[in-house]
C-alpha angles and dihedrals in degrees: 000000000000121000116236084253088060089046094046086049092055091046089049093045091045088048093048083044099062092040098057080043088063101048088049097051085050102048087050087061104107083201127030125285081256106058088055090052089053091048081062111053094045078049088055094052104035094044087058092051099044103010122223115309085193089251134100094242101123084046097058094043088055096056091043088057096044084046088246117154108239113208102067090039088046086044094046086049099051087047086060097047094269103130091140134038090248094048099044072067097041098042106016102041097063099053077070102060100088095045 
């Protein structure tokens, strides 16, 4: 059986383990934490007006218009499961929800 010190030592590690987590998934972002927030939420309205064309079309367009070079933040999208504009909402949006 573990002694309270043993417990208090594993919440602590697991602690110390999701916060170097974080930093690493933010350092990884080739854009901040708020632009993405913003993609989504143009994602979010455009996707209810036209729909996905399976493409990543809307989300392009997003990032021209912001003067955001495409191809690290594409790149960086399909490496976390968006390879369409529905599922960068579906797959990528989520990984943001504890930031």
């Amino acid at each position: 059986m573990k002694t309270n010190e043993e417990k208090d030592r594993q919440k602590q590690l697991r602690a110390e383990l999701k916060i170097k987590e974080k930093e690493n998934f933010l350092n990884s972002l080739p854009i901040p934490a708020d632009q993405f927030k913003e993609l989504f939420d143009f994602l979010d309205e455009k996707l209810e007006q036209d729909g996905c064309d399976d493409t990543l079309s809307l989300t392009k367009s997003y990032l021209d218009k912001q003067g955001i070079e495409n191809e690290k933040v594409v790149s960086w999208l399909e490496e976390n499961g968006g390879y369409c504009d529905c599922e960068v909402l579906a797959n990528v949006e989520e990984k943001f929800e504890n930031l």
